[in-house]
C-alpha positions as CSV (number, residue, x, y, z in Angstrom):
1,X,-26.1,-110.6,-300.7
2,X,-25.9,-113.2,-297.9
3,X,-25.3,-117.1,-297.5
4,X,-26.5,-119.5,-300.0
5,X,-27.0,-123.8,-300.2
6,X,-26.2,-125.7,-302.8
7,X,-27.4,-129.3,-303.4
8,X,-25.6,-131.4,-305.7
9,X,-27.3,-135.1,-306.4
10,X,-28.2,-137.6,-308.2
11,X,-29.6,-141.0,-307.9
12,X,-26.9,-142.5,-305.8
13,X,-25.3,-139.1,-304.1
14,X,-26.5,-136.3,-303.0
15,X,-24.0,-133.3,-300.7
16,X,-25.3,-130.2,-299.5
17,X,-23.0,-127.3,-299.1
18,X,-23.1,-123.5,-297.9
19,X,-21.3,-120.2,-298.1
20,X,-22.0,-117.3,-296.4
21,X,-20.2,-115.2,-298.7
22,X,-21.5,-114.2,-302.7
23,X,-18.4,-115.2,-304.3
24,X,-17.1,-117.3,-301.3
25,X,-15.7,-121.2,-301.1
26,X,-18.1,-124.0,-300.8
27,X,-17.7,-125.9,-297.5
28,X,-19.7,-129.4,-297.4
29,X,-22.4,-129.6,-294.6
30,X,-23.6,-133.1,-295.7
31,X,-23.3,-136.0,-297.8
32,X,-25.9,-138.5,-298.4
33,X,-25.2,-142.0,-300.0
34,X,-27.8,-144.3,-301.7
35,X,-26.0,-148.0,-302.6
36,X,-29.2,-149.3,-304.2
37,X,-29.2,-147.0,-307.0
38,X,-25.7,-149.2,-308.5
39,X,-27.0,-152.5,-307.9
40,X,-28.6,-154.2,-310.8
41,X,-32.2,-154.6,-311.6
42,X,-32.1,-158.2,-310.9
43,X,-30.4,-157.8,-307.6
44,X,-32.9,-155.1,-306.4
45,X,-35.8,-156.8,-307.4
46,X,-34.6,-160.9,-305.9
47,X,-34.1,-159.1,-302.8
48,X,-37.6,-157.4,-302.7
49,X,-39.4,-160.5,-303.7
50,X,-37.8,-163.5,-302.5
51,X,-36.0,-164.0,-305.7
52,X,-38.5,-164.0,-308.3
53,X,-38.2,-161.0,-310.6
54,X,-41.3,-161.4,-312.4
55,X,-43.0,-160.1,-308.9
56,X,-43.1,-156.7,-309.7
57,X,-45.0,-156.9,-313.0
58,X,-46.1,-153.7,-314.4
59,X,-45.4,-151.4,-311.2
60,X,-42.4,-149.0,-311.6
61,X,-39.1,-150.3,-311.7
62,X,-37.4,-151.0,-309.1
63,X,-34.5,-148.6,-309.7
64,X,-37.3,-145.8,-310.0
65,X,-38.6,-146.8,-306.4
66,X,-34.9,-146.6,-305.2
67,X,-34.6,-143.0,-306.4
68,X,-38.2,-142.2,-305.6
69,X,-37.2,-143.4,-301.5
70,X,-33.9,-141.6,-302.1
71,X,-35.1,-138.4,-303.7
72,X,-37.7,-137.7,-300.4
73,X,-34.8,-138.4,-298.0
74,X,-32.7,-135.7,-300.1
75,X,-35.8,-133.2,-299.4
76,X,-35.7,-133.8,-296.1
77,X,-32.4,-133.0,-295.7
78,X,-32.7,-129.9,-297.7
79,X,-35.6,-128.6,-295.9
80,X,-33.5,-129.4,-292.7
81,X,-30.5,-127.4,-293.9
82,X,-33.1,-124.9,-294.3
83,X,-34.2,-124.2,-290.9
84,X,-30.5,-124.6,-289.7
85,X,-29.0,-122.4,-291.8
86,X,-31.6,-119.8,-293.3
87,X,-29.7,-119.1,-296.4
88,X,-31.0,-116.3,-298.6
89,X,-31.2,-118.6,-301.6
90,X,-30.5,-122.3,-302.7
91,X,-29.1,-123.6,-305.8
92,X,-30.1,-127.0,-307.0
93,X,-27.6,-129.2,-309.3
94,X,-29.0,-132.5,-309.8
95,X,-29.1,-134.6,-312.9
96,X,-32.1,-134.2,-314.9
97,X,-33.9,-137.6,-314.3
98,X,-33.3,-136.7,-310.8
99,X,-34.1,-133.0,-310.6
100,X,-37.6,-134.2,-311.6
101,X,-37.9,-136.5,-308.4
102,X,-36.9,-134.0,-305.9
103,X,-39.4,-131.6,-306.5
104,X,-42.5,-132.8,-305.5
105,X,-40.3,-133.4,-301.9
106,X,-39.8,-129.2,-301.4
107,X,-42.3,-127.1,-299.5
108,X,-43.5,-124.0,-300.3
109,X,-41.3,-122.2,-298.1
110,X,-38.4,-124.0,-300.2
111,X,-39.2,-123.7,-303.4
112,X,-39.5,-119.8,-302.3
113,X,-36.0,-120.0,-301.6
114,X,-34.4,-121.9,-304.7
115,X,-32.9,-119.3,-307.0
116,X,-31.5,-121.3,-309.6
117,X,-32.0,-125.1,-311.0
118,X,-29.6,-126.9,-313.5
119,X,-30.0,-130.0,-314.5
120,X,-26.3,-130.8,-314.8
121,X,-24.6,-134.2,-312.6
122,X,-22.2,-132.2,-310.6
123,X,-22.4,-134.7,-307.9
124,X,-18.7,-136.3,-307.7
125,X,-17.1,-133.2,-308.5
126,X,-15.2,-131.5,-306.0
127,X,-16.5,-128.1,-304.7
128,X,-14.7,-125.6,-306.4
129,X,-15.7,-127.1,-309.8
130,X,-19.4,-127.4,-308.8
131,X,-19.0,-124.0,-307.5
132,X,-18.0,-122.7,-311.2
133,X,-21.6,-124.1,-312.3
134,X,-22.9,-120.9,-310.5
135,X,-23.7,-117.7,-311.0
136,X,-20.5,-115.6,-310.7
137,X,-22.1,-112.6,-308.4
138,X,-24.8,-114.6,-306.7
């Protein structure tokens, strides 16, 4: 068994980390940030439209575009880690509403590479308890 990534995200963090062992530490490679995804409705949408929040009428919300923006920026990131590191597998920990976003951002060559999905919110926690969410013998 060789190295491994794991993503853990949601909408307002994401942090990609690696081990090259199967039962080794998880050392953080990245951390993403998205600030939009706390801000209020209101706020989002009276800075999008010039302060009228009835703009956006029946189009998705605009905390759903925030994560949508957010969610391809994570798979981009991913897929870089990718071709940097060539793991052998990934693991994806994301919160549900979120795992759902990411994955129409993997390529094939990625998804051939995730192993495992849970759709737990891991993101704040530090690595050794995220690294408990995983397979013992990966």
């Amino acid at each position: 068994m060789g190295s491994y990534i794991v993503l853990a995200a949601d909408q307002a963090r994401a942090r990609l980390f690696k081990s090259e062992k199967r039962e080794g530490a998880l050392l953080e490679i990245t951390g993403m940030a998205n600030p939009e995804a706390r801000l209020r409705e209101q706020d989002l949408v009276s800075d999008a439209s010039g302060g009228n929040p009835h703009d956006i009428g029946n189009h998705d919300s605009a905390h759903q575009h925030v994560a949508e923006v957010f969610a391809k920026q994570v798979g981009q990131a991913l897929e870089q880690a990718l071709q940097a590191h060539k793991p052998d597998r990934i693991y994806v920990l994301a919160s549900p509403s979120f795992l759902g976003l990411l994955r129409p951002h993997w390529s094939t060559a990625l998804k051939g590479k995730i192993a495992q999905e849970f759709a737990k919110d891991v993101s704040r926690m530090p690595a050794e308890q995220i690294r408990s969410y995983l397979p013992e013998l990966l």
